[in-house]
Predicted model as a PDB file, atoms N, CA, C, CB and O in Angstrom, pLDDT in the B-factor column:
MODEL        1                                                                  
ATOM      1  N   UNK A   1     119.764  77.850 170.213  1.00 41.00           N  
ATOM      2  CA  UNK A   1     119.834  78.424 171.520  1.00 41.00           C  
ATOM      3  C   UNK A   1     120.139  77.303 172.498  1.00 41.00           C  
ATOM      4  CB  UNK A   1     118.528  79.164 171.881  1.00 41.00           C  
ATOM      5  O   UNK A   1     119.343  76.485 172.960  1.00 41.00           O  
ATOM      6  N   UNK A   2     121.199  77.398 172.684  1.00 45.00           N  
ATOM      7  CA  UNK A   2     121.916  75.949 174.085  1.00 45.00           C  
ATOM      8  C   UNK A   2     121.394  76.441 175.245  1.00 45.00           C  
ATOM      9  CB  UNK A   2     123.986  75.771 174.490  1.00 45.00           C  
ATOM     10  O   UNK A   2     120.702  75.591 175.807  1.00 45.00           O  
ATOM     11  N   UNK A   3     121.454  77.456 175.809  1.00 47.00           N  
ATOM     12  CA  UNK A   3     121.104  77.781 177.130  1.00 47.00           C  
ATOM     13  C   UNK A   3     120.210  78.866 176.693  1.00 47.00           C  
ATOM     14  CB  UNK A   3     122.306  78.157 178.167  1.00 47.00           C  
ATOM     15  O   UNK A   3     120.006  79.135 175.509  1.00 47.00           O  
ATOM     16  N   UNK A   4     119.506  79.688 178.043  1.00 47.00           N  
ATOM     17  CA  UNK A   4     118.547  80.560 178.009  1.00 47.00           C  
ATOM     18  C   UNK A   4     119.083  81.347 179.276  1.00 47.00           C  
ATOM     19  CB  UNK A   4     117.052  79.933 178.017  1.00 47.00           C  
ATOM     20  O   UNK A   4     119.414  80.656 180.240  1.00 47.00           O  
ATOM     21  N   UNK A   5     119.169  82.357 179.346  1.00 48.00           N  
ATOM     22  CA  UNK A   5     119.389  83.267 180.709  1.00 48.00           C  
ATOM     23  C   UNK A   5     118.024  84.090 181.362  1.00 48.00           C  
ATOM     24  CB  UNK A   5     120.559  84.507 180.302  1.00 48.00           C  
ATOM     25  O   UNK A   5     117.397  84.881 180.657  1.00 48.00           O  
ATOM     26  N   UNK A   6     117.731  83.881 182.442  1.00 49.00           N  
ATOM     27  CA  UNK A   6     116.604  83.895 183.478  1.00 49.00           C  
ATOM     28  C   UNK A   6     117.148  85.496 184.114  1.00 49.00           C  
ATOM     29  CB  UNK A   6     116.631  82.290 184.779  1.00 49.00           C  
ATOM     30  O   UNK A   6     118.338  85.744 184.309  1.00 49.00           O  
ATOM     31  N   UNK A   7     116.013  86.486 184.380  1.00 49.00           N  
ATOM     32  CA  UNK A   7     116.275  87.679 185.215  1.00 49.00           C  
ATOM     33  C   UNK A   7     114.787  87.231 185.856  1.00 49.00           C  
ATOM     34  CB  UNK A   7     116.563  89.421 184.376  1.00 49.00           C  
ATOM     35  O   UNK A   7     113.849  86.627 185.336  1.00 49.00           O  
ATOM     36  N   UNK A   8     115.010  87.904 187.511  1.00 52.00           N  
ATOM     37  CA  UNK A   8     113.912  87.971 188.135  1.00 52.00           C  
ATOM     38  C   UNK A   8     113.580  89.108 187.309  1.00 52.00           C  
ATOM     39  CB  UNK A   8     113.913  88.045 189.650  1.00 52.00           C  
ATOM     40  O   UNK A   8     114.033  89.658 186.305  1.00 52.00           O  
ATOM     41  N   UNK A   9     112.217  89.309 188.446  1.00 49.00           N  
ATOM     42  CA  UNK A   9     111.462  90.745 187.979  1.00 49.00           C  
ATOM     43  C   UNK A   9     112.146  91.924 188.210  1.00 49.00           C  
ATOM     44  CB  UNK A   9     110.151  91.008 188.681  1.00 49.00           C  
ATOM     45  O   UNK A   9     112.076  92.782 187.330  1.00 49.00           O  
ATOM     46  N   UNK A  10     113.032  92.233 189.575  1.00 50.00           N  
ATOM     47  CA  UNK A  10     113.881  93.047 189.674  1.00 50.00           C  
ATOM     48  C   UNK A  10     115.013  93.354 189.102  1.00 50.00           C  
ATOM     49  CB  UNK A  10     114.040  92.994 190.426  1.00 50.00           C  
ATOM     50  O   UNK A  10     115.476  94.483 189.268  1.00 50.00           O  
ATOM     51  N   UNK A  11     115.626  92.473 188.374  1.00 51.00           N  
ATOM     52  CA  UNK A  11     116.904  92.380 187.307  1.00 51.00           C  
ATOM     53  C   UNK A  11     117.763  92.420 188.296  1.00 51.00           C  
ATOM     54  CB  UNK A  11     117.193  93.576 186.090  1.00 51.00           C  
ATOM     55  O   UNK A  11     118.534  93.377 188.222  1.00 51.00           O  
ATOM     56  N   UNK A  12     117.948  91.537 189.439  1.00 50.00           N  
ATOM     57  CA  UNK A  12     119.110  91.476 190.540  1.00 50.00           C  
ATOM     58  C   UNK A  12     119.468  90.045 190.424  1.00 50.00           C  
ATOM     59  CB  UNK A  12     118.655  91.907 192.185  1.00 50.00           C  
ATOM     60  O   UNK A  12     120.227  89.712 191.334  1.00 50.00           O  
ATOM     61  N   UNK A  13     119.077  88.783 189.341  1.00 53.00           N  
ATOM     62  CA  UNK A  13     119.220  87.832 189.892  1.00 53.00           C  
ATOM     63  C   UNK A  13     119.389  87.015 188.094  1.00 53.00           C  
ATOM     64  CB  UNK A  13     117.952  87.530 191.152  1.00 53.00           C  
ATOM     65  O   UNK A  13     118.462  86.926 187.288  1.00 53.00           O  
ATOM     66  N   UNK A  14     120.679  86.575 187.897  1.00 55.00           N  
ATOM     67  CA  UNK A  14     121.201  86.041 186.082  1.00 55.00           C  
ATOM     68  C   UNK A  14     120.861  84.858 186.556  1.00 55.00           C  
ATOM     69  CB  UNK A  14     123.080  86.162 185.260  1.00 55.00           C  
ATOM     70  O   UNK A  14     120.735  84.786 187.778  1.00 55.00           O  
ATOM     71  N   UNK A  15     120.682  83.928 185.936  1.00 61.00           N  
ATOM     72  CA  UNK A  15     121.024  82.238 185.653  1.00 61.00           C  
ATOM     73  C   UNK A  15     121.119  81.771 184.532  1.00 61.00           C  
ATOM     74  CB  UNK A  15     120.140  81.323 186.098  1.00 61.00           C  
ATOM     75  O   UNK A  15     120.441  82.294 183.648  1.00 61.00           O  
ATOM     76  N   UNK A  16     122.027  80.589 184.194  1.00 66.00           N  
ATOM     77  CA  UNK A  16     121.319  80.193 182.979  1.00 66.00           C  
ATOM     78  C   UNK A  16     120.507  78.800 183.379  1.00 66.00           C  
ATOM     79  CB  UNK A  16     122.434  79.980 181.684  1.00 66.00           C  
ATOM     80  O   UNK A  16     120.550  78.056 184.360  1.00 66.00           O  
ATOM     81  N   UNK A  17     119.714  78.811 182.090  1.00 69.00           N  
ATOM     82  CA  UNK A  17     118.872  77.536 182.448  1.00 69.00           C  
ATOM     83  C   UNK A  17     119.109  76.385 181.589  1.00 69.00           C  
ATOM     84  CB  UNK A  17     117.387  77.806 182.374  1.00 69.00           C  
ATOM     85  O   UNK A  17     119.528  76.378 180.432  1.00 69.00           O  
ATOM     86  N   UNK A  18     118.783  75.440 182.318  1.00 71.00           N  
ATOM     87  CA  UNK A  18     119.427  74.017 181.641  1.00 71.00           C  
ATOM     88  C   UNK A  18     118.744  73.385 180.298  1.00 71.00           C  
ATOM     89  CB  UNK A  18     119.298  72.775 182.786  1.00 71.00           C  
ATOM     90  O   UNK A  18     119.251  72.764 179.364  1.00 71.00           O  
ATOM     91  N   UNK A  19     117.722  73.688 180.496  1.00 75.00           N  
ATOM     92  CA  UNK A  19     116.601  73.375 179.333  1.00 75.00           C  
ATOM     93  C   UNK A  19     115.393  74.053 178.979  1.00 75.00           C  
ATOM     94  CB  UNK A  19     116.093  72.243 179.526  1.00 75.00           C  
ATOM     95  O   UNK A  19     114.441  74.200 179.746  1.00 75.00           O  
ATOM     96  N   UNK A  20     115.464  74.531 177.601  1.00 75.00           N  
ATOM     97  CA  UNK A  20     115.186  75.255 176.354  1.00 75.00           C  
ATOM     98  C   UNK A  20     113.761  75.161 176.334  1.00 75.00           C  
ATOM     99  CB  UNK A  20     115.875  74.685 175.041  1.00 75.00           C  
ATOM    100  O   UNK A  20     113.115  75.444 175.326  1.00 75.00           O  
ATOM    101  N   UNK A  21     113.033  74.622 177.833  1.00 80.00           N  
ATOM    102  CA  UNK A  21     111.282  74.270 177.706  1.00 80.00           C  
ATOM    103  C   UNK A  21     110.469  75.456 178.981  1.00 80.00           C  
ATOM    104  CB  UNK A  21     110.901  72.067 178.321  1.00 80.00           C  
ATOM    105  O   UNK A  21     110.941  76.062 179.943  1.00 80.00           O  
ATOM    106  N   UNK A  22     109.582  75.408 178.607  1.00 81.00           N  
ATOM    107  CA  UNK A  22     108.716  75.785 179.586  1.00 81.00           C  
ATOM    108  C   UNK A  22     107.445  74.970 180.317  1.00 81.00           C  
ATOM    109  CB  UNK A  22     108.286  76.796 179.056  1.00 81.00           C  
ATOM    110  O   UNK A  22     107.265  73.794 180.001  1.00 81.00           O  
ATOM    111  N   UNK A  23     106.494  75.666 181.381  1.00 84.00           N  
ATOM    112  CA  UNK A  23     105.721  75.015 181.897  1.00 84.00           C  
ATOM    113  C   UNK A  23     104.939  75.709 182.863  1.00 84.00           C  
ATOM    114  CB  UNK A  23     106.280  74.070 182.276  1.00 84.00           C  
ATOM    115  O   UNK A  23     105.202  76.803 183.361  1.00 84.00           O  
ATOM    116  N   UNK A  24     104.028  75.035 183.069  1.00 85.00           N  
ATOM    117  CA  UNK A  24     102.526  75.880 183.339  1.00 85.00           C  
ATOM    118  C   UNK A  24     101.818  75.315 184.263  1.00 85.00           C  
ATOM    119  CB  UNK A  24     101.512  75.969 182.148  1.00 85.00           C  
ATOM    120  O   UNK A  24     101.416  74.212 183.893  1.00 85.00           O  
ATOM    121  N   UNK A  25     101.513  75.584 185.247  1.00 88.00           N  
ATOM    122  CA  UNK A  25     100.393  74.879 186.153  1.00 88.00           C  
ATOM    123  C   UNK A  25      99.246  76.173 186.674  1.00 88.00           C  
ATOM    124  CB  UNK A  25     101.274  74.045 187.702  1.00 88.00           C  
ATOM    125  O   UNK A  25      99.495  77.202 187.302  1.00 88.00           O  
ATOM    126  N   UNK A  26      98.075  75.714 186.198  1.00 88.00           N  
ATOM    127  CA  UNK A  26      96.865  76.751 186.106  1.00 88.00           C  
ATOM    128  C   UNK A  26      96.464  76.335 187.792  1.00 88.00           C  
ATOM    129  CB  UNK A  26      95.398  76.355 184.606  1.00 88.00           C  
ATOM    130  O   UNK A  26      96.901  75.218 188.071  1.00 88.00           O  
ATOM    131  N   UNK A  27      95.830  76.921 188.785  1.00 88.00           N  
ATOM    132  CA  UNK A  27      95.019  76.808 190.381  1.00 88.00           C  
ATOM    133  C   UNK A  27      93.811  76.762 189.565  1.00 88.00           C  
ATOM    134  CB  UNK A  27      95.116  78.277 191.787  1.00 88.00           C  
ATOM    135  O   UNK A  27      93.350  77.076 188.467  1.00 88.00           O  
ATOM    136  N   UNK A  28      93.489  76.095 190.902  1.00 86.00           N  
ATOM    137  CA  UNK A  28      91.831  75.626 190.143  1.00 86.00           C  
ATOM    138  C   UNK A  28      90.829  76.370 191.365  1.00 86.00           C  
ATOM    139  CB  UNK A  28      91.435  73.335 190.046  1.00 86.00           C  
ATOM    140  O   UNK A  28      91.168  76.498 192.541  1.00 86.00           O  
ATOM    141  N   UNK A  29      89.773  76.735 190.885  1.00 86.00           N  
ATOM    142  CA  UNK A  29      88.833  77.374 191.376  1.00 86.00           C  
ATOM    143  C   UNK A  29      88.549  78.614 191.429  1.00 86.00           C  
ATOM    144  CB  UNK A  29      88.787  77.120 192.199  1.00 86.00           C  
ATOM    145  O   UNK A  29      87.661  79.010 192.185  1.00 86.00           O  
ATOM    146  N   UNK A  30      89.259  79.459 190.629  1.00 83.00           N  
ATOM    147  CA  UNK A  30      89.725  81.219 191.047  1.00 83.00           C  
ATOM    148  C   UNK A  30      90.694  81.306 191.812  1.00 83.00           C  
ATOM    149  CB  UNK A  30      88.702  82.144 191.841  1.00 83.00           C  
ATOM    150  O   UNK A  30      91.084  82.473 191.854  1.00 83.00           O  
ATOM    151  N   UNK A  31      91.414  80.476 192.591  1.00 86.00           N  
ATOM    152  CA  UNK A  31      92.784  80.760 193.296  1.00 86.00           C  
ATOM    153  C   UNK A  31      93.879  81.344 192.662  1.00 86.00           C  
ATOM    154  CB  UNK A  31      93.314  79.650 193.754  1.00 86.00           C  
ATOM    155  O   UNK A  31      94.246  81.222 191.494  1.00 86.00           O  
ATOM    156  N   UNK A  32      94.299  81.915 193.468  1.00 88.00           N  
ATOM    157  CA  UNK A  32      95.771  82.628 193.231  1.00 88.00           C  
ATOM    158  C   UNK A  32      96.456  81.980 193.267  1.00 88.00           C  
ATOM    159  CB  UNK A  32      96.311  83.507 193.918  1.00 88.00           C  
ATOM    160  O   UNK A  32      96.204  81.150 194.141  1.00 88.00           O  
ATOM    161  N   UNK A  33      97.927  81.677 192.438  1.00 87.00           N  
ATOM    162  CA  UNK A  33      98.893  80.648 192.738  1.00 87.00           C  
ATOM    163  C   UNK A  33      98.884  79.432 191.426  1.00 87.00           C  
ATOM    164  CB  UNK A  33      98.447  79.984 194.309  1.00 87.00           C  
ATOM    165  O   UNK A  33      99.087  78.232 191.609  1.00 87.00           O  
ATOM    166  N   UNK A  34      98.572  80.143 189.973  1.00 90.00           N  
ATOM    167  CA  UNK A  34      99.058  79.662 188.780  1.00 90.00           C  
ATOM    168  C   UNK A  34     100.852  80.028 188.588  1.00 90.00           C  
ATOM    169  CB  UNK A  34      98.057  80.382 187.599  1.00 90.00           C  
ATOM    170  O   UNK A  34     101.510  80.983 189.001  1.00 90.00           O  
ATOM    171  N   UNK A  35     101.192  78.988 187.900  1.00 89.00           N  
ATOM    172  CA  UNK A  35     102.815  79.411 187.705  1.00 89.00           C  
ATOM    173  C   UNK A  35     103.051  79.315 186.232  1.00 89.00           C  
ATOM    174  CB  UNK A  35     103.984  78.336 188.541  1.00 89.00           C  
ATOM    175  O   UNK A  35     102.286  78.819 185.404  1.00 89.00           O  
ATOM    176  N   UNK A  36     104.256  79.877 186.018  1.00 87.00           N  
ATOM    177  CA  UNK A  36     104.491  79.680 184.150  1.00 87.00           C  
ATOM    178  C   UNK A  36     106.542  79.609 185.055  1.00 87.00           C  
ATOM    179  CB  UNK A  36     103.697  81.963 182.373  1.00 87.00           C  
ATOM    180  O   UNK A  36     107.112  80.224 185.957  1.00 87.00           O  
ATOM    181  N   UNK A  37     106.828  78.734 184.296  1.00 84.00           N  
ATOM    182  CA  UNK A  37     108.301  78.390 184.715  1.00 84.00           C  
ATOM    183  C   UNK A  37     109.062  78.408 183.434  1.00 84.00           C  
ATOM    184  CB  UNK A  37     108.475  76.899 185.477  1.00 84.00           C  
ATOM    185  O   UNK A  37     108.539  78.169 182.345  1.00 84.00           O  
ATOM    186  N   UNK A  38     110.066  78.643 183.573  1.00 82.00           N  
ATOM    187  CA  UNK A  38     111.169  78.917 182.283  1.00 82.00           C  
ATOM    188  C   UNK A  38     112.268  77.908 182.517  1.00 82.00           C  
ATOM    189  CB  UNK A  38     111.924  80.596 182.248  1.00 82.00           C  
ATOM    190  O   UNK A  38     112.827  78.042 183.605  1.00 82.00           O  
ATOM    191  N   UNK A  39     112.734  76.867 181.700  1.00 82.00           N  
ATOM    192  CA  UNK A  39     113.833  76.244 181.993  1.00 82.00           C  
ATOM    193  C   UNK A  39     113.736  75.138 182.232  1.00 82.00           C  
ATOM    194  CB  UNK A  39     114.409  76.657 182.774  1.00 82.00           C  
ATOM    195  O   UNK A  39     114.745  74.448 182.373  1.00 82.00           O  
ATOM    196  N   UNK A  40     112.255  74.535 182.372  1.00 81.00           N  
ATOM    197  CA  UNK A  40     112.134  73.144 183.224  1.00 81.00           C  
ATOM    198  C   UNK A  40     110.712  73.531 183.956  1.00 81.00           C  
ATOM    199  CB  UNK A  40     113.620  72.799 184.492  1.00 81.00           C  
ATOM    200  O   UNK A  40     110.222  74.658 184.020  1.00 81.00           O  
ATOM    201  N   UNK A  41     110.082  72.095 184.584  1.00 82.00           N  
ATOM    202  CA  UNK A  41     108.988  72.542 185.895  1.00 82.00           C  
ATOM    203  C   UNK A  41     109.243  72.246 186.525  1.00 82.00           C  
ATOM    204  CB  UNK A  41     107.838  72.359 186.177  1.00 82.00           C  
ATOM    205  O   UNK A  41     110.290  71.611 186.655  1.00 82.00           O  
ATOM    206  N   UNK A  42     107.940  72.677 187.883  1.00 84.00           N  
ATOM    207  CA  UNK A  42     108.569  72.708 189.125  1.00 84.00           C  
ATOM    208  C   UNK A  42     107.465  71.292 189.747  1.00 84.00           C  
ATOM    209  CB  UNK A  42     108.488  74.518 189.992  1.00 84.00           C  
ATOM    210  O   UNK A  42     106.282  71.297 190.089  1.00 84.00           O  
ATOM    211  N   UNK A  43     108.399  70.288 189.691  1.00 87.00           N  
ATOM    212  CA  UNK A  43     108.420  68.435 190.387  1.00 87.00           C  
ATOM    213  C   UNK A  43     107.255  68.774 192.015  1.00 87.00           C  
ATOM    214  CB  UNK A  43     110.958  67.691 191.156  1.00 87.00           C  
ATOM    215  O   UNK A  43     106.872  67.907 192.800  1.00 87.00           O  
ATOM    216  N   UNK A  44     107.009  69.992 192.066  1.00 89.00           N  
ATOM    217  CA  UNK A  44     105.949  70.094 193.305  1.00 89.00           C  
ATOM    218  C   UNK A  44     104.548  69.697 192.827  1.00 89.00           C  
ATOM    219  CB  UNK A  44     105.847  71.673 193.938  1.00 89.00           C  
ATOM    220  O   UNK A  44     103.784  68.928 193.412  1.00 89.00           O  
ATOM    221  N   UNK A  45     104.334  70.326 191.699  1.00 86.00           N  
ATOM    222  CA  UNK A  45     103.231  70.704 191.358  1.00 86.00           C  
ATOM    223  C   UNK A  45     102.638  69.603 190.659  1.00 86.00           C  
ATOM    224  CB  UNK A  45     103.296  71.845 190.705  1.00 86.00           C  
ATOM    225  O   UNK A  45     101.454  69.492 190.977  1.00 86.00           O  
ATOM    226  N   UNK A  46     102.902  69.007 190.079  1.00 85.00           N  
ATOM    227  CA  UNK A  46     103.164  67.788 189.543  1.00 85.00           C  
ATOM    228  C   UNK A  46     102.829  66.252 189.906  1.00 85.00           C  
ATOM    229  CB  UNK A  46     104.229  67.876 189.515  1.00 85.00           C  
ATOM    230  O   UNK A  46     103.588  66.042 190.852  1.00 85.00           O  
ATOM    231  N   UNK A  47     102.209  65.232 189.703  1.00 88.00           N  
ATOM    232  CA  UNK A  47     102.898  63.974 190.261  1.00 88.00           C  
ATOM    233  C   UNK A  47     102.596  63.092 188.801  1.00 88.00           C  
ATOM    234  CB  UNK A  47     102.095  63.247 191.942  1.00 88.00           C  
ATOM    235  O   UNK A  47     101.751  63.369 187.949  1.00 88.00           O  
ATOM    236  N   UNK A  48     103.893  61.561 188.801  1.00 89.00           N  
ATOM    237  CA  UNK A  48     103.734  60.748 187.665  1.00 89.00           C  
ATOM    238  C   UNK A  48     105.168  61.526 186.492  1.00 89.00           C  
ATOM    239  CB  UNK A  48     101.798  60.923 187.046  1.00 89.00           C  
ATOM    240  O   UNK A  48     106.229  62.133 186.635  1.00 89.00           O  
ATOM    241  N   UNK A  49     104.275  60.983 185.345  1.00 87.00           N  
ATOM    242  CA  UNK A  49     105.517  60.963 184.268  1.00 87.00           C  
ATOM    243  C   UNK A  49     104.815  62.082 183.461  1.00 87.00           C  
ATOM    244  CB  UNK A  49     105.892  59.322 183.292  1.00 87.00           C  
ATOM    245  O   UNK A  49     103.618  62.358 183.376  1.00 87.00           O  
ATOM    246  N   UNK A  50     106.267  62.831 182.705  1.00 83.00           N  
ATOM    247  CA  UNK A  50     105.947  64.082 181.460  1.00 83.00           C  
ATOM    248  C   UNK A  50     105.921  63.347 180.184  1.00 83.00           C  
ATOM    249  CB  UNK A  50     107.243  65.408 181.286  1.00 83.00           C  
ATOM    250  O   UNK A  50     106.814  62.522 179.987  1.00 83.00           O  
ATOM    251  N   UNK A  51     105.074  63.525 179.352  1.00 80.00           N  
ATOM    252  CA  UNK A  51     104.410  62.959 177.847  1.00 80.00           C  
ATOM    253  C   UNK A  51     105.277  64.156 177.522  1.00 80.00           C  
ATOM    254  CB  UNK A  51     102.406  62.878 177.345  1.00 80.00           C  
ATOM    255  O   UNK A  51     105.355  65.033 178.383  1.00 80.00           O  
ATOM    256  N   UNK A  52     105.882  64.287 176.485  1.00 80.00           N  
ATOM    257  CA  UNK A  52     106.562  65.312 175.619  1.00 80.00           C  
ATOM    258  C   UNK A  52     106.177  64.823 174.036  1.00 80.00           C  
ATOM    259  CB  UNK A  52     108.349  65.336 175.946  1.00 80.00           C  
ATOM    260  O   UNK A  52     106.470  63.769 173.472  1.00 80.00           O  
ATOM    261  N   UNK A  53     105.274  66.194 173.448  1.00 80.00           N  
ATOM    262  CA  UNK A  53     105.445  66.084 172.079  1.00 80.00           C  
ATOM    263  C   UNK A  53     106.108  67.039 171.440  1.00 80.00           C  
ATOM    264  CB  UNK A  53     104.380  65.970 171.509  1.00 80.00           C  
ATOM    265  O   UNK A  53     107.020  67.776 171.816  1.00 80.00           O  
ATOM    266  N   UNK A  54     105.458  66.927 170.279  1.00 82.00           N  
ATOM    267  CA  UNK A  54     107.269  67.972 169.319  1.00 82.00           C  
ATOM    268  C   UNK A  54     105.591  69.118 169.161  1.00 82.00           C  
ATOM    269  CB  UNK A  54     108.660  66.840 166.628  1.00 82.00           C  
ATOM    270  O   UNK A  54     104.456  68.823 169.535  1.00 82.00           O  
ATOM    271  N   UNK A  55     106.082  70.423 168.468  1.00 82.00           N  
ATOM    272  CA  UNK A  55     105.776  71.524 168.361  1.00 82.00           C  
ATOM    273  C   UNK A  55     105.257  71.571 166.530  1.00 82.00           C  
ATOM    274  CB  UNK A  55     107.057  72.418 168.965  1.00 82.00           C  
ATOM    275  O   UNK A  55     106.110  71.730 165.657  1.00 82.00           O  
ATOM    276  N   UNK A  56     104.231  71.459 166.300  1.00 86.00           N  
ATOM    277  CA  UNK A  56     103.808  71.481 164.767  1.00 86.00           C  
ATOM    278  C   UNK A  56     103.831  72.720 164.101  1.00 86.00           C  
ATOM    279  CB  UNK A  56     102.459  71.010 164.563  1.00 86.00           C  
ATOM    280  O   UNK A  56     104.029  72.598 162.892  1.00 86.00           O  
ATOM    281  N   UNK A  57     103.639  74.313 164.658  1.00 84.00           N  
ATOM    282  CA  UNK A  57     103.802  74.870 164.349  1.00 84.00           C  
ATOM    283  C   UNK A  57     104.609  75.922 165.399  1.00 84.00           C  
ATOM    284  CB  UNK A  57     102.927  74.862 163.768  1.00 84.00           C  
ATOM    285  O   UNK A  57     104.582  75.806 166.625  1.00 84.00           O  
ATOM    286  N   UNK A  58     105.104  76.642 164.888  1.00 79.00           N  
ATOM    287  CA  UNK A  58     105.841  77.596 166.657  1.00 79.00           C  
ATOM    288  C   UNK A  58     105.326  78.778 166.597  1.00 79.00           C  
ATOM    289  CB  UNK A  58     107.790  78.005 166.900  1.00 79.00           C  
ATOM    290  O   UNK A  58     105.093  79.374 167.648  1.00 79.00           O  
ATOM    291  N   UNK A  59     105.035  79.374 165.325  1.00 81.00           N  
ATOM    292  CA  UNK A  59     103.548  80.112 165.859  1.00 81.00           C  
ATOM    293  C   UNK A  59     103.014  80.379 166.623  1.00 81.00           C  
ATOM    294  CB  UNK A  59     102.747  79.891 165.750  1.00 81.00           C  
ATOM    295  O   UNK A  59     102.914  81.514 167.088  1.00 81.00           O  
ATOM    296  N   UNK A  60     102.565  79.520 166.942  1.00 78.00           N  
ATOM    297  CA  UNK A  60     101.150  79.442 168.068  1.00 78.00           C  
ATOM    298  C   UNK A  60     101.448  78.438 168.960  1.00 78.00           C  
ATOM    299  CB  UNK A  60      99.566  79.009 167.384  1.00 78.00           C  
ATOM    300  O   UNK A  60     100.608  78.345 169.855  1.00 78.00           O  
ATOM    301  N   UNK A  61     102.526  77.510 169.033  1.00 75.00           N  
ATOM    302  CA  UNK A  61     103.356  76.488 170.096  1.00 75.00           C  
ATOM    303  C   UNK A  61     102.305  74.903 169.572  1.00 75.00           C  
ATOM    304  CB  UNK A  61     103.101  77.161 172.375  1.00 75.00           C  
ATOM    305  O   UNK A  61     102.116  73.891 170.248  1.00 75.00           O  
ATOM    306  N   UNK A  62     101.891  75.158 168.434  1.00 82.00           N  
ATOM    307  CA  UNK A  62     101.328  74.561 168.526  1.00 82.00           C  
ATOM    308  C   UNK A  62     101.291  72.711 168.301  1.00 82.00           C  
ATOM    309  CB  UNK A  62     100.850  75.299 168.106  1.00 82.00           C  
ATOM    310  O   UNK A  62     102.386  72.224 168.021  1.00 82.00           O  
ATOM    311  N   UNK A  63     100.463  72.027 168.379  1.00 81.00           N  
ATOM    312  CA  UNK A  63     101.275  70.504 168.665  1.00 81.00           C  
ATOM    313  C   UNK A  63      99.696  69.417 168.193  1.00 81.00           C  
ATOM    314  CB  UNK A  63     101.991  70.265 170.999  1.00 81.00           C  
ATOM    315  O   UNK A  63      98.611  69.988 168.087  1.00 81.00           O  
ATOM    316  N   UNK A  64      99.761  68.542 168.060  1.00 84.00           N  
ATOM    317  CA  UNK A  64      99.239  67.433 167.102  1.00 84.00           C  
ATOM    318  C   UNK A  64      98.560  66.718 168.169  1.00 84.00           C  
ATOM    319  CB  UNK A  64     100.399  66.486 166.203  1.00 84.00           C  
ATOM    320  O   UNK A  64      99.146  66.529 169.235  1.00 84.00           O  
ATOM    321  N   UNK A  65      97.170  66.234 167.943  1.00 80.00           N  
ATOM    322  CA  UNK A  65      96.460  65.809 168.750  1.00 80.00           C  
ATOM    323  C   UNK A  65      95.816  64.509 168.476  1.00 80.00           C  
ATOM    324  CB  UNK A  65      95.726  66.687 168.978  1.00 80.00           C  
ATOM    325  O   UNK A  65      94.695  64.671 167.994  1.00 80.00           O  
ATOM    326  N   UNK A  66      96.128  63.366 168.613  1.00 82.00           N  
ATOM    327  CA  UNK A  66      95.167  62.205 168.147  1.00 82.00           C  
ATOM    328  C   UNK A  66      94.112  61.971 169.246  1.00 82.00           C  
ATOM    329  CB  UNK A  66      95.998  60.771 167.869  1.00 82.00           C  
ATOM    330  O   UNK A  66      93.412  60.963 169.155  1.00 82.00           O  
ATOM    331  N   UNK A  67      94.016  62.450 169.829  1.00 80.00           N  
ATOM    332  CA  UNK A  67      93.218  61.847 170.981  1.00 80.00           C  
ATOM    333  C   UNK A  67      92.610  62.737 172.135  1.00 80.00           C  
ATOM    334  CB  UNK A  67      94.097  60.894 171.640  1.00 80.00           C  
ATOM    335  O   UNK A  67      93.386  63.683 171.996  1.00 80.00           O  
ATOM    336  N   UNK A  68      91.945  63.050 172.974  1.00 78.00           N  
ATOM    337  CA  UNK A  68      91.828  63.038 174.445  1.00 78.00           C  
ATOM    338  C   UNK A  68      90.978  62.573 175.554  1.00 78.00           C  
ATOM    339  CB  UNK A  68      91.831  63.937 174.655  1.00 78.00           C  
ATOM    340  O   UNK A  68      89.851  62.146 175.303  1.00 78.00           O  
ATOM    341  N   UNK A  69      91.589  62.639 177.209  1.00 78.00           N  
ATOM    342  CA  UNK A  69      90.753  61.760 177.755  1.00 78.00           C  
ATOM    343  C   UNK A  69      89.909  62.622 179.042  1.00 78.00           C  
ATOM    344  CB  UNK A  69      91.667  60.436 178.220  1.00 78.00           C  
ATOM    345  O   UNK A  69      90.311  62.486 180.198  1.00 78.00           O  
ATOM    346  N   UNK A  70      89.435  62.974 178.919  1.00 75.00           N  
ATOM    347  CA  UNK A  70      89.059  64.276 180.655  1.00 75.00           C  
ATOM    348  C   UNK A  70      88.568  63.373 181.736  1.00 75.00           C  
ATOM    349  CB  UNK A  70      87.377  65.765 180.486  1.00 75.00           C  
ATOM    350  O   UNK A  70      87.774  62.446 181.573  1.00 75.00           O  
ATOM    351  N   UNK A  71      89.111  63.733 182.834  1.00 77.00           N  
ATOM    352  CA  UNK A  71      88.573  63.221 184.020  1.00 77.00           C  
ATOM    353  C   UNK A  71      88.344  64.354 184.870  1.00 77.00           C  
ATOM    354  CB  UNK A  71      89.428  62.209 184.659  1.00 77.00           C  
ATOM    355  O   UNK A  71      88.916  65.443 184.905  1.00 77.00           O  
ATOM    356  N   UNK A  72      87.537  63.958 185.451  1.00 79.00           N  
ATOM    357  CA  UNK A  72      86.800  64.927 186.213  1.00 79.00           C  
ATOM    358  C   UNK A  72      86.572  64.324 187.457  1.00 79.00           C  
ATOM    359  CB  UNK A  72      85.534  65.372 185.587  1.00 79.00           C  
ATOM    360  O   UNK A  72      85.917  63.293 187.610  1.00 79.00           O  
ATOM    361  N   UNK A  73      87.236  65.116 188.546  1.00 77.00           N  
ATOM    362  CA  UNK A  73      87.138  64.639 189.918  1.00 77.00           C  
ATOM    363  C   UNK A  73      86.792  65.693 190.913  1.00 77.00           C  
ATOM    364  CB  UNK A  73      88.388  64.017 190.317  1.00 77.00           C  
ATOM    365  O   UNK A  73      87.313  66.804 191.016  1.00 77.00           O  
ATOM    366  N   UNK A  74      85.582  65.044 191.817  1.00 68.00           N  
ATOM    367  CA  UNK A  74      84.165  66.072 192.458  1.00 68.00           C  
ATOM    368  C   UNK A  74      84.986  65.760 193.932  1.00 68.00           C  
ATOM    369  CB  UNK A  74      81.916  65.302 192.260  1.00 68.00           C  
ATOM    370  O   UNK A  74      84.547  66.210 194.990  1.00 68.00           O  
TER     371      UNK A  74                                                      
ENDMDL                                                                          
END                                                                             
């Protein structure tokens, strides 16, 4: 699959998209205003560099873990 073609919700609006990924940014606290993006993310939501790993199973999207680090900021 080279490209992917995007419809809004209304089916008034084609694109294709440049890249074959997706992306996710969850609101924190119960807020409204989580996103799921098709094609790429959106550089707002975001700050710093994207870690990209490969996909271990596609199943379940799933991906290989050596490690993790949580921070938690009050």
């Amino acid at each position: 699959m080279d490209n992917m073609i995007s419809q809004n919700l209304h089916g008034t609006h084609l694109a294709l998209m440049n890249a074959n990924t997706f992306a996710f940014y969850l609101s924190r606290g119960g807020q409204q205003g989580s996103v799921l993006s098709f094609g790429g993310g959106d550089t707002s939501l975001y700050q710093g560099q994207i870690y990209w790993t490969p996909v271990t199973s596609e199943t379940y999207w799933q991906i290989g873990v050596q490690g993790s680090v949580l921070f938690i900021i009050h």
